[in-house]
py3Dmol code that shows the C-alpha trace and the ligand (Angstrom):
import py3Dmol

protein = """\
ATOM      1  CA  UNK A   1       0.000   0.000   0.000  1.00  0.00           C
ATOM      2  CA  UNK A   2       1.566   3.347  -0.762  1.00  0.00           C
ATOM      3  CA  UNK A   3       0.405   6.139   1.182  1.00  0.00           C
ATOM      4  CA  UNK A   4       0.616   9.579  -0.303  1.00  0.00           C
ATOM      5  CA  UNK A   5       1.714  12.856   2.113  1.00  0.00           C
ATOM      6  CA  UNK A   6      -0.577  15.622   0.900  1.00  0.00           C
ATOM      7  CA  UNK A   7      -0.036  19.480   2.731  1.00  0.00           C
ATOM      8  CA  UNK A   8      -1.984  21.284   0.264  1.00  0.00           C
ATOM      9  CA  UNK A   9      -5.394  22.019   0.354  1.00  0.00           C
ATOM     10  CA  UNK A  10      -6.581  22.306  -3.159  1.00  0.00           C
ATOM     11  CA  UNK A  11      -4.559  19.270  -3.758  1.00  0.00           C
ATOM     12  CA  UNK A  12      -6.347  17.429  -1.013  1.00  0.00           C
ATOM     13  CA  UNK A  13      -9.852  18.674  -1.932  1.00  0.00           C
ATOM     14  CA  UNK A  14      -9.817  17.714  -5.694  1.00  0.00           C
ATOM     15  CA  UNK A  15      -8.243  13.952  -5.107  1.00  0.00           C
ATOM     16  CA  UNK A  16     -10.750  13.414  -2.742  1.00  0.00           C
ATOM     17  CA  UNK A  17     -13.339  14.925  -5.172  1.00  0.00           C
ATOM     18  CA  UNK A  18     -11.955  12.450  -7.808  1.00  0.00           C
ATOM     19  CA  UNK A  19     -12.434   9.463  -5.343  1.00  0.00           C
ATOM     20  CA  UNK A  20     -16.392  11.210  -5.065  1.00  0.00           C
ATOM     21  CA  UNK A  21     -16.833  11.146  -9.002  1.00  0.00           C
ATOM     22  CA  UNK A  22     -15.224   7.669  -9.265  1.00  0.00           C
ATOM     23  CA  UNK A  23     -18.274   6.559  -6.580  1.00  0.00           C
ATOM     24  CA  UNK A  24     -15.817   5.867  -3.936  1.00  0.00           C
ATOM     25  CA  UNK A  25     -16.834   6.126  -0.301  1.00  0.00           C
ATOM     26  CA  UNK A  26     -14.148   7.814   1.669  1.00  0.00           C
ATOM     27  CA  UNK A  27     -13.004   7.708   5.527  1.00  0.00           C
ATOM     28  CA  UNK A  28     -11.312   9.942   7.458  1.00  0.00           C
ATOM     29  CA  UNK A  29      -9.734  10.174  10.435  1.00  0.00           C
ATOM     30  CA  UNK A  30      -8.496  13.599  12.026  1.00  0.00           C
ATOM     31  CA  UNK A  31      -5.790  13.096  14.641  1.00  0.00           C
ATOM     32  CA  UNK A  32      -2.721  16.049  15.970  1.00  0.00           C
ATOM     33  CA  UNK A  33      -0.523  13.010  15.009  1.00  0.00           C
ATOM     34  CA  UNK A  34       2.072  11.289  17.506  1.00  0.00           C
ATOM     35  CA  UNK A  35       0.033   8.194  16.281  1.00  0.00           C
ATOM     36  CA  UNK A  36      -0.247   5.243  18.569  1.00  0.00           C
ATOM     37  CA  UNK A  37      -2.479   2.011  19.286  1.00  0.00           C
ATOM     38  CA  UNK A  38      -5.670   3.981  19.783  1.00  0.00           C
ATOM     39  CA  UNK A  39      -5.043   6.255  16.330  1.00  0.00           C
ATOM     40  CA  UNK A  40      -4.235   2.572  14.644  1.00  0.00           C
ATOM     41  CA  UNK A  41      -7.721   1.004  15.253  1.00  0.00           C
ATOM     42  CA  UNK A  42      -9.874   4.385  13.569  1.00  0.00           C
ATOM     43  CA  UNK A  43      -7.558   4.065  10.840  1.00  0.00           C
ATOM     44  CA  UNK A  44      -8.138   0.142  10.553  1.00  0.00           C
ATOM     45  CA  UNK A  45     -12.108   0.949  10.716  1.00  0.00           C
ATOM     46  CA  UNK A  46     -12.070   3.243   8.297  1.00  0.00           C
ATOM     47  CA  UNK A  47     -10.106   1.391   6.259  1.00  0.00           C
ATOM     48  CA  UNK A  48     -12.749  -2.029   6.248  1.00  0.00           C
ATOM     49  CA  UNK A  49     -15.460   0.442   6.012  1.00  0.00           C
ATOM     50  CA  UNK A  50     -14.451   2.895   3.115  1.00  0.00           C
ATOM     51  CA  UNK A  51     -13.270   2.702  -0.187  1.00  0.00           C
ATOM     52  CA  UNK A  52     -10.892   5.423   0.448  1.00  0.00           C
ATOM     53  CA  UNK A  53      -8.844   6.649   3.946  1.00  0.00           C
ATOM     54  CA  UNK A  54      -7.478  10.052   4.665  1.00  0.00           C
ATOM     55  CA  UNK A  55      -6.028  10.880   7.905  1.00  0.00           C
ATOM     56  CA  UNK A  56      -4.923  14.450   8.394  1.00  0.00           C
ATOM     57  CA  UNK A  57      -2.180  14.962  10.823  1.00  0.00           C
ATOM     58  CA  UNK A  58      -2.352  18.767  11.759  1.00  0.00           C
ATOM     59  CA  UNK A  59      -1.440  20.214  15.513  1.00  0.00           C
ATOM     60  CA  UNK A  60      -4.474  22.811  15.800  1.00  0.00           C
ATOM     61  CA  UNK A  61      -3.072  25.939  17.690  1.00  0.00           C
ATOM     62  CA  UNK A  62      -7.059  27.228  17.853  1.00  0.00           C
ATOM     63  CA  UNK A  63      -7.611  24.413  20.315  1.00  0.00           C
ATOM     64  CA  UNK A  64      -4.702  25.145  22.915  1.00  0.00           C
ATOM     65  CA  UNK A  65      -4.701  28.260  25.082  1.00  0.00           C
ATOM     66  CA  UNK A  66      -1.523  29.989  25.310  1.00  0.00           C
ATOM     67  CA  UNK A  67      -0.759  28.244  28.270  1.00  0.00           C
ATOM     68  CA  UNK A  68      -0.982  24.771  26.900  1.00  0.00           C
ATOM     69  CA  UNK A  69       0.815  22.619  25.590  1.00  0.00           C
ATOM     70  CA  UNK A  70       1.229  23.431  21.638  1.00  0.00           C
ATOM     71  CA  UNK A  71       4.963  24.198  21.691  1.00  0.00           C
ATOM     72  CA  UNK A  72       5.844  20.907  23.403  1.00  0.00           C
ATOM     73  CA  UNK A  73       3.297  18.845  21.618  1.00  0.00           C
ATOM     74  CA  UNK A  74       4.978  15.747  20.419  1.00  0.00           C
ATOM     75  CA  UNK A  75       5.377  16.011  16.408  1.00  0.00           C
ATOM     76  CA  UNK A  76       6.716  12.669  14.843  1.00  0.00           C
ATOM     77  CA  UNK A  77       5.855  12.580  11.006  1.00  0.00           C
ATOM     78  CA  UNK A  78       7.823   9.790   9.651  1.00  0.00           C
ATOM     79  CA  UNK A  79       6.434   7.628  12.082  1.00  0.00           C
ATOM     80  CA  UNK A  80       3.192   8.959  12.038  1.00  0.00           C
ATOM     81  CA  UNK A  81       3.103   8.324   7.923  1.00  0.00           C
ATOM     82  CA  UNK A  82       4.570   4.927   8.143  1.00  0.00           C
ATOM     83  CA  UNK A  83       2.139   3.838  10.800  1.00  0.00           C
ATOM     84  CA  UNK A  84      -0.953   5.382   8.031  1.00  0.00           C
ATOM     85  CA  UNK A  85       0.802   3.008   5.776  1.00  0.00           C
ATOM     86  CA  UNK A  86       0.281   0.247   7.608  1.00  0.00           C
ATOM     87  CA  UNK A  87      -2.988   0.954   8.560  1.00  0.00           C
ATOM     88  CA  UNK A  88      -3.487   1.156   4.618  1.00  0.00           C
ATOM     89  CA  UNK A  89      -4.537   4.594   4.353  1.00  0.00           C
ATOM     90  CA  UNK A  90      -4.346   6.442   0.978  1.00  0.00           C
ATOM     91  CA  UNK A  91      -3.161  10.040   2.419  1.00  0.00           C
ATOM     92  CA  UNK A  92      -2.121  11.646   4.862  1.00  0.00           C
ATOM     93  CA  UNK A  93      -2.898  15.380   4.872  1.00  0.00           C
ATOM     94  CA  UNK A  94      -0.708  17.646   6.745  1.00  0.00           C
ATOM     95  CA  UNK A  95      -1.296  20.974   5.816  1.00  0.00           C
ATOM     96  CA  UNK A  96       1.047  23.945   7.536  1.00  0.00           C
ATOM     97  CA  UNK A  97      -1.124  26.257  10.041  1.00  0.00           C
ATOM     98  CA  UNK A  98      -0.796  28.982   7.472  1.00  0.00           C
ATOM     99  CA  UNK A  99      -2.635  26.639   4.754  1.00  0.00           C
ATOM    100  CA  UNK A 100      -5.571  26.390   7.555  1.00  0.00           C
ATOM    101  CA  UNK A 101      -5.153  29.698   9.131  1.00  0.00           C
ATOM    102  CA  UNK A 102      -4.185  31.956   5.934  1.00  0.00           C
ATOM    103  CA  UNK A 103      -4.014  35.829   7.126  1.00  0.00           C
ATOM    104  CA  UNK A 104      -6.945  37.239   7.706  1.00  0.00           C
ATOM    105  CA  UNK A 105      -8.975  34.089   9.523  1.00  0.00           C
ATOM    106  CA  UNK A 106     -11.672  35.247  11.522  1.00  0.00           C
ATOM    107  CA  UNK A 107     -14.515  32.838  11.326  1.00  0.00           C
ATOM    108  CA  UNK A 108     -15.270  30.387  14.137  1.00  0.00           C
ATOM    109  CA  UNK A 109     -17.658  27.860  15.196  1.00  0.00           C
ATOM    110  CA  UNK A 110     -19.415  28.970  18.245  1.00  0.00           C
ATOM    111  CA  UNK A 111     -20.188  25.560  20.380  1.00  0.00           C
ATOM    112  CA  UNK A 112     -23.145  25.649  22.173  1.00  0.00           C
ATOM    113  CA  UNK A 113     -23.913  24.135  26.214  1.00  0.00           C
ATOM    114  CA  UNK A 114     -22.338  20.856  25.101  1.00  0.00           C
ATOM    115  CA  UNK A 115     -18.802  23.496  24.967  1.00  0.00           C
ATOM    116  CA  UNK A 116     -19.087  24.847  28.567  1.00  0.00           C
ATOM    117  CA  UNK A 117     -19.241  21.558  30.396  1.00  0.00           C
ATOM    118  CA  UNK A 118     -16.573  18.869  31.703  1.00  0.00           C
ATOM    119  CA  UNK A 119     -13.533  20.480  29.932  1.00  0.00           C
ATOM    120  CA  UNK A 120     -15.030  23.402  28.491  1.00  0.00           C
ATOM    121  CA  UNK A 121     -14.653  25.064  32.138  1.00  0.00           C
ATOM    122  CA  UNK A 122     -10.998  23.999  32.639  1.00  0.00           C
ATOM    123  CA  UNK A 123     -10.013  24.573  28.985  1.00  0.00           C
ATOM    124  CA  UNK A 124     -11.804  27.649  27.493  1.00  0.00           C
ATOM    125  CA  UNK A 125     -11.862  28.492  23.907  1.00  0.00           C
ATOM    126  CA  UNK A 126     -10.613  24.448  23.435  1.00  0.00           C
ATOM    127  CA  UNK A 127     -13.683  23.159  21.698  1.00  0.00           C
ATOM    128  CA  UNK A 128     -14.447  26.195  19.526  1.00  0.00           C
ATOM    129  CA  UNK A 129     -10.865  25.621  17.987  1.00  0.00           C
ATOM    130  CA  UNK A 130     -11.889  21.653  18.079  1.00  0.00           C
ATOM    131  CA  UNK A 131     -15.155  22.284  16.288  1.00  0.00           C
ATOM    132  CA  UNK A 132     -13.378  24.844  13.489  1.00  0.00           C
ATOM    133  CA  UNK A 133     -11.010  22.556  12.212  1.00  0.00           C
ATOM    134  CA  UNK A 134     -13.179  19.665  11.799  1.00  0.00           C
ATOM    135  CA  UNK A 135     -15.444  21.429  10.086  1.00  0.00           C
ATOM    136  CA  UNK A 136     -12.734  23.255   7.505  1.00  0.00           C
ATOM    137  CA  UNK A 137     -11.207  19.567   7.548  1.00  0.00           C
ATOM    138  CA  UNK A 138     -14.449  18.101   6.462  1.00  0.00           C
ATOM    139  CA  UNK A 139     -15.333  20.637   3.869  1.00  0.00           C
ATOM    140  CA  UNK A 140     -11.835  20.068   2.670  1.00  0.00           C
ATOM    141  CA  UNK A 141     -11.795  16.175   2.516  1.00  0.00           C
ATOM    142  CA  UNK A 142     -15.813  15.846   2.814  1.00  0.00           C
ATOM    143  CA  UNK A 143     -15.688  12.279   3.548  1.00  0.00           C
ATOM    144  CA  UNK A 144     -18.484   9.902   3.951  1.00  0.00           C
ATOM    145  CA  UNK A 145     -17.612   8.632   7.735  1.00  0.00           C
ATOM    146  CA  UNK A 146     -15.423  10.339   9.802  1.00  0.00           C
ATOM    147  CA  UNK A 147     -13.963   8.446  12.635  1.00  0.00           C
ATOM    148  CA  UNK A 148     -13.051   9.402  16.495  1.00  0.00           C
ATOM    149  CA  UNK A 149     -12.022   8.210  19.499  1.00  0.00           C
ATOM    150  CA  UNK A 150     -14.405   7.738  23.077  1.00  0.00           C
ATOM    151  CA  UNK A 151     -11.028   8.597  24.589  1.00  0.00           C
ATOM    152  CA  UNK A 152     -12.141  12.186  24.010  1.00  0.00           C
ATOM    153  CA  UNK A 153     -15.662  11.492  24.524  1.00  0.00           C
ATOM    154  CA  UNK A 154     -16.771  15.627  25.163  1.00  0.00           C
ATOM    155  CA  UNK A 155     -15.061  15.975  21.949  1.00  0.00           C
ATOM    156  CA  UNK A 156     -17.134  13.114  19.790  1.00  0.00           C
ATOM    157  CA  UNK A 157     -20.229  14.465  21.532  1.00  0.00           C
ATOM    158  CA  UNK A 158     -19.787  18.124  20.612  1.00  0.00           C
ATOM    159  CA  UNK A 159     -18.837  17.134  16.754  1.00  0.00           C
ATOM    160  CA  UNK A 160     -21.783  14.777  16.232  1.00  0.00           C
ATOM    161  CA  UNK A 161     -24.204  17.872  17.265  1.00  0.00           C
ATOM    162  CA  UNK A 162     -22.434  19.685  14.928  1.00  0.00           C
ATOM    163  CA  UNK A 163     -22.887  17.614  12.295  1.00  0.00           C
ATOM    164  CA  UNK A 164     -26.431  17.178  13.211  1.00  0.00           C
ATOM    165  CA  UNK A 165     -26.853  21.156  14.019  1.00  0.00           C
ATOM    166  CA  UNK A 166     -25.161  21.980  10.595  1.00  0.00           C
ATOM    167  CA  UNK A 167     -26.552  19.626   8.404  1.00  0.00           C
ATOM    168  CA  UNK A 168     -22.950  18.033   7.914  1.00  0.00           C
ATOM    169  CA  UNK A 169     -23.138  15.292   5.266  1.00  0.00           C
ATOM    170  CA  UNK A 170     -20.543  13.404   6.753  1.00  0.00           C
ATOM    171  CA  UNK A 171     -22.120  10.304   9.400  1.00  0.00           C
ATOM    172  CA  UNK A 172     -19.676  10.740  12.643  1.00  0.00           C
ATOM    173  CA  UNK A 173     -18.587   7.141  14.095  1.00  0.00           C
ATOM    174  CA  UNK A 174     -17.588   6.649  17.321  1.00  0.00           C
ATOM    175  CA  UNK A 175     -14.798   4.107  18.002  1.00  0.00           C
ATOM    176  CA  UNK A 176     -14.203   2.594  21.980  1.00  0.00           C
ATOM    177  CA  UNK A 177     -10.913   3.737  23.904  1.00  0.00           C
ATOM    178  CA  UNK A 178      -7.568   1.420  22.851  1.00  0.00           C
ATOM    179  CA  UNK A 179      -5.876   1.374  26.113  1.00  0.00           C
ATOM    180  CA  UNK A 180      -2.418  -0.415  27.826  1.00  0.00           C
ATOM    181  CA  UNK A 181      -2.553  -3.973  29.404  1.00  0.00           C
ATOM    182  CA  UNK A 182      -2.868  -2.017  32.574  1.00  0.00           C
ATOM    183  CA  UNK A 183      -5.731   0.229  31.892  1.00  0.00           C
ATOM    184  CA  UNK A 184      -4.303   3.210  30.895  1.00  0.00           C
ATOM    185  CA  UNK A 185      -5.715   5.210  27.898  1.00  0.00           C
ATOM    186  CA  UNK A 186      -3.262   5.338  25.088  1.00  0.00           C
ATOM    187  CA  UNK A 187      -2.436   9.346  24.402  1.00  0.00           C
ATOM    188  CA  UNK A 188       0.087  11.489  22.714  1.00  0.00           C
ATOM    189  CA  UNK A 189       0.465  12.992  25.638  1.00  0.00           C
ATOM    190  CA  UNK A 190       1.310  10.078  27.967  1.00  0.00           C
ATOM    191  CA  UNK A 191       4.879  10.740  26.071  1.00  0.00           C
ATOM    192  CA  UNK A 192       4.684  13.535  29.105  1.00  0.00           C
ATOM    193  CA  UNK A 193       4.887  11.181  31.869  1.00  0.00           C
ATOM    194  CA  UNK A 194       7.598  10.501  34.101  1.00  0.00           C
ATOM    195  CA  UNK A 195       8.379   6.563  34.867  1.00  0.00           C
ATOM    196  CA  UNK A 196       7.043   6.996  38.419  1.00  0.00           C
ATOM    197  CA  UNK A 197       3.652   8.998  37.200  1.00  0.00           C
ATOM    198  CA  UNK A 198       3.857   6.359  34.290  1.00  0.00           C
ATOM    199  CA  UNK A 199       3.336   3.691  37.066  1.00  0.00           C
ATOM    200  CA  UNK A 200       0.505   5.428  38.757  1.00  0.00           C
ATOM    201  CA  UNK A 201      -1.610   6.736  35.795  1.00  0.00           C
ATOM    202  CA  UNK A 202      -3.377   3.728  35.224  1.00  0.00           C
ATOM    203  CA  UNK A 203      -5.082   4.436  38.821  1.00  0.00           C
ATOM    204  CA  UNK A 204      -6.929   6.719  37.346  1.00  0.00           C
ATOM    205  CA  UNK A 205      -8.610   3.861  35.305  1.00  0.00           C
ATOM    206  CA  UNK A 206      -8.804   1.580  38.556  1.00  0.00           C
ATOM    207  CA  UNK A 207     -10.887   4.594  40.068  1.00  0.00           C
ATOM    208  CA  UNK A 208     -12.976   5.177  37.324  1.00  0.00           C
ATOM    209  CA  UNK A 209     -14.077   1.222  37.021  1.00  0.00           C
ATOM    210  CA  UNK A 210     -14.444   1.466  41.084  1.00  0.00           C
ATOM    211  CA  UNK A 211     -17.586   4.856  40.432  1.00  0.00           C
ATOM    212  CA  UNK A 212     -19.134   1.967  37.820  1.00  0.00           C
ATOM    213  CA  UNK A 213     -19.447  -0.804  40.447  1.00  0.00           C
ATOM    214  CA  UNK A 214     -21.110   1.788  42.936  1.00  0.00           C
ATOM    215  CA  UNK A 215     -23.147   3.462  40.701  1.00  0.00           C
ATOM    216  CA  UNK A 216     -24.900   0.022  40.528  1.00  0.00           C
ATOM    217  CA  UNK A 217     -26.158   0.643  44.193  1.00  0.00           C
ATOM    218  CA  UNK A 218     -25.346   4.689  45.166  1.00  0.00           C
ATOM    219  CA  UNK A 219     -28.260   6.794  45.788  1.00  0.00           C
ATOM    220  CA  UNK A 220     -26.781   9.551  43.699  1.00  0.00           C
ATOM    221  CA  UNK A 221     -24.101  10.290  40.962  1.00  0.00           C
ATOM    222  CA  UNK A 222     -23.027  12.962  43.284  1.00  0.00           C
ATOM    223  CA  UNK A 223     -21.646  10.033  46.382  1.00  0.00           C
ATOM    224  CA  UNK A 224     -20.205   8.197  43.485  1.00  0.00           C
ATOM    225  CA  UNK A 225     -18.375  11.100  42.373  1.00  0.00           C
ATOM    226  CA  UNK A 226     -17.034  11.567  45.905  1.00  0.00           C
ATOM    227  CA  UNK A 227     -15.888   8.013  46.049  1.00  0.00           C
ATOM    228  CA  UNK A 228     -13.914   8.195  42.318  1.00  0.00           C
ATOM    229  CA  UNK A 229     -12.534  11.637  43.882  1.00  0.00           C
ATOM    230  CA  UNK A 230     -11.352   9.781  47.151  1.00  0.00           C
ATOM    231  CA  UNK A 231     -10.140   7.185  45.515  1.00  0.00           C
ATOM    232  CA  UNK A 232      -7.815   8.897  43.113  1.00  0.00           C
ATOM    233  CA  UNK A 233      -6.422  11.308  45.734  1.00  0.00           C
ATOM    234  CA  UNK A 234      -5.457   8.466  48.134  1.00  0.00           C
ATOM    235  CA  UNK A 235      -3.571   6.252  45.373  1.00  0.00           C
ATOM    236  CA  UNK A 236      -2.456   9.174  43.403  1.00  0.00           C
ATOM    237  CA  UNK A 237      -0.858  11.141  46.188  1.00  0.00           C
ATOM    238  CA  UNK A 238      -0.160  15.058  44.763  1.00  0.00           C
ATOM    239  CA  UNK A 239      -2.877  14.438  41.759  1.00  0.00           C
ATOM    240  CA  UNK A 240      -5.010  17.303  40.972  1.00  0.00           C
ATOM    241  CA  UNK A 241      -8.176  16.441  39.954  1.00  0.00           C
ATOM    242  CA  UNK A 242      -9.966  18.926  37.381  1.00  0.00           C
ATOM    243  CA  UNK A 243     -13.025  16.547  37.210  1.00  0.00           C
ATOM    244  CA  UNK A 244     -15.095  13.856  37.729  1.00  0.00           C
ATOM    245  CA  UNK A 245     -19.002  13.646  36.821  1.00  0.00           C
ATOM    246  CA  UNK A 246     -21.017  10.892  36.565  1.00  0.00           C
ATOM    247  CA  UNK A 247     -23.236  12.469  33.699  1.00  0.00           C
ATOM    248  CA  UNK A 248     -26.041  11.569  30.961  1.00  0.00           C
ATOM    249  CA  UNK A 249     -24.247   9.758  27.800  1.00  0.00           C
ATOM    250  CA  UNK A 250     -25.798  12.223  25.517  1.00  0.00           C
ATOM    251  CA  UNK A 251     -26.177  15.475  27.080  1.00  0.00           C
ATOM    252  CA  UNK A 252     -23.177  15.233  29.531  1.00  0.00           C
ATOM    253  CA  UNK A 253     -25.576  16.508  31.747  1.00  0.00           C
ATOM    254  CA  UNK A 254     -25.912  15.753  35.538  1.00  0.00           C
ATOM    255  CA  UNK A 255     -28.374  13.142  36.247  1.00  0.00           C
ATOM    256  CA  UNK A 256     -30.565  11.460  39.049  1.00  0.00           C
ATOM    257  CA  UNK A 257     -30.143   7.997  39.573  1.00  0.00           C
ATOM    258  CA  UNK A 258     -31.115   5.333  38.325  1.00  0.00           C
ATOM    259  CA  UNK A 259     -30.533   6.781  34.631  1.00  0.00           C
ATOM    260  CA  UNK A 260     -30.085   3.600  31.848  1.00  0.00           C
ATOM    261  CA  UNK A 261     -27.042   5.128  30.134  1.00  0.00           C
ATOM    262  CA  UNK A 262     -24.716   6.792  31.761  1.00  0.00           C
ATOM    263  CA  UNK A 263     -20.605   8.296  31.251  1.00  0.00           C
ATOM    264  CA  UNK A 264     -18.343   8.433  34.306  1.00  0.00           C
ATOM    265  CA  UNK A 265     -15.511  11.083  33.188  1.00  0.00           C
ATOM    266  CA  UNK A 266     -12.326  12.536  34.950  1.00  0.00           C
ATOM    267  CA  UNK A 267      -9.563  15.062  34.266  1.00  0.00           C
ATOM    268  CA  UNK A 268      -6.884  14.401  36.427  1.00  0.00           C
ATOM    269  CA  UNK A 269      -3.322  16.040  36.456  1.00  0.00           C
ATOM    270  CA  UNK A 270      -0.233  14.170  37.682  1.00  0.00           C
ATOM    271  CA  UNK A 271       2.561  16.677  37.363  1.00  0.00           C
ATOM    272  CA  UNK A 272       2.941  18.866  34.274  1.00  0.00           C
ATOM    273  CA  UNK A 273       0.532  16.316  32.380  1.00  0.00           C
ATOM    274  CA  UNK A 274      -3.178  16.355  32.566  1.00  0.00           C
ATOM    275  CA  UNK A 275      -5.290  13.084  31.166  1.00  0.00           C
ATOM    276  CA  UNK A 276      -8.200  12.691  30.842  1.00  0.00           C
ATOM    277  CA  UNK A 277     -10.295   9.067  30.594  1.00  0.00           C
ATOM    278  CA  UNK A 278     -14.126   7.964  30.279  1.00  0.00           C
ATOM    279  CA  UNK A 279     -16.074   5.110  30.972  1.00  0.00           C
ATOM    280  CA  UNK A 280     -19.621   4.032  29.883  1.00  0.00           C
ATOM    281  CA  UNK A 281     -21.658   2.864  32.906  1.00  0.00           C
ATOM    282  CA  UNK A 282     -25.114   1.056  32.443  1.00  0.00           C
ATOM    283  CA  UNK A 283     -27.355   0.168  35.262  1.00  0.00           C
TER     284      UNK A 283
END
"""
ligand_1 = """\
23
AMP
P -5.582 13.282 18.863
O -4.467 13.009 17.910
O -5.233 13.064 20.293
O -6.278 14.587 18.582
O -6.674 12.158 18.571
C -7.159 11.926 17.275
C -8.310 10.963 17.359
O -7.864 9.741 17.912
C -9.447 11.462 18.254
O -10.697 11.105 17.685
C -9.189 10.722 19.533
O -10.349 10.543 20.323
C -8.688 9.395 19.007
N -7.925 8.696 20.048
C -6.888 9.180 20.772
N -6.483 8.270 21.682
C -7.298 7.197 21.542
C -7.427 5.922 22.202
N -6.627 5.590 23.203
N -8.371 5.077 21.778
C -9.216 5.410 20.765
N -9.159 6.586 20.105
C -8.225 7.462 20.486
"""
view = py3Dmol.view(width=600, height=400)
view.addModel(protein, "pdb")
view.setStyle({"model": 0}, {"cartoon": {"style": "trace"}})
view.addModel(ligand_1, "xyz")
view.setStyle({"model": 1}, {"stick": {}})
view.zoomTo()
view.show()
């Protein structure tokens, strides 16, 4: 399989238009690159799904605040292409931030409720960057699926009402969370971690899994919260924890109990790096 680099949009917007006229169906996967595991298995989807694959590979500075992390953000491009290859997709696209952002850019998409929640509070302006590259990366590529990760499960939730809101022609797909044999969600960022905070992130996991067997029985999301909270703080000594909510699946709203489907999700930072992880809970 050859995979083709791509970094400018016109030439990335007519091949994909050829694939269109030719009746191919195309999928695409938008990641900031530093591929792993978890990046692997939407690539693989789309792949047995789609006659066509196109992952972009683009470090959105719109999405970090200027206190975050987009400086240090782990860039690795020939791995990142040889892993697409693998994974048997057609392109990568990997346009510059001046080919997204020319001069001039002033139009954003303005995220509604779904935006101020969960991370919205601890990282403002994050989804509104989110939200404006998928959609110029869509109207670029306009592919037929377009595949992301429960890992960031705010951020699937926020583009499949934007889809729906703005009459996207592209159906979103959700894909479950690839994580290590010891629980811990893969991420670029886990590059961050220290061996010793490398040892103790999967705790965060451990806790998580703990809030889903006492949601079973707790009166109210609220105690279960509490417990998840206590839990992390006790085997993560010097965490900070910038969440955890047991919420509605859809809404990310918080819920009475018993409530049929259900998300249990924490931001946690250990050191310089913060994670973030989700889990669905049923009862
Ligand atoms: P990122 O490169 O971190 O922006 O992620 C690109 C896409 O890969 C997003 O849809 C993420 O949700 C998804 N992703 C990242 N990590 C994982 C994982 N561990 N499992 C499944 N999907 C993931």
């Amino acid at each position: 399989m050859t995979t083709i680099a791509v970094a400018k949009r016109a030439a990335m917007a007519a091949l994909a238009g050829s694939w269109r006229k030719a009746g191919s169906s195309i999928g695409f996967v938008p990641t900031m690159g530093a591929l792993h595991r978890g990046h692997a298995a939407l690539i693989e989807r789309a792949r047995r799904e789609n006659n066509r694959v196109v992952v972009s590979v683009f470090v959105n500075p719109a999405q970090f605040s200027p206190t975050e992390d987009y400086g240090r953000y782990p860039r690795a491009f020939t791995a990142d292409k040889q892993l697409c290859a693998a994974c048997g997709a057609d392109v990568v696209y990997h346009p510059s931030v001046k080919e997204v952002y020319p001069d001039g850019f002033s139009t954003f998409v303005e995220v509604g409720p779904l935006g101020r929640l969960l991370d919205g509070k601890f990282r403002p302006g994050h989804f509104r960057g989110v939200a404006t590259v998928v959609l110029k990366l869509f109207e670029t590529v306009r592919p037929t699926r377009a595949y992301f990760g429960e890992k960031d499960y705010q951020q699937l939730a926020i583009i499949k009402r934007m889809s729906q809101d703005l009459d996207l022609q592209t159906l979103v797909v959700g894909c479950p969370t690839v994580r290590e044999a010891d629980g811990l969600a893969l991420s670029s960022r886990n590059a961050y971690l220290s061996t010793a905070e490398r040892a103790k992130a999967p705790r965060i996991h451990e806790a998580l899994l703990l809030g889903e067997r006492l949601a079973a029985r707790a009166s109210s999301g609220r105690k279960v919260e509490a417990c998840v909270r206590r839990r992390i703080l006790r085997t993560l000594p010097g965490a900070r924890i910038d969440y955890v909510r047991l919420v509605d699946a859809e809404t990310l709203e918080a819920v009475g109990l018993p409530k049929a489907r259900l998300r249990l999700l924490a931001a946690v930072r250990l050191g310089k790096t913060r994670l973030i992880d989700n889990i669905p809970v049923s009862l």
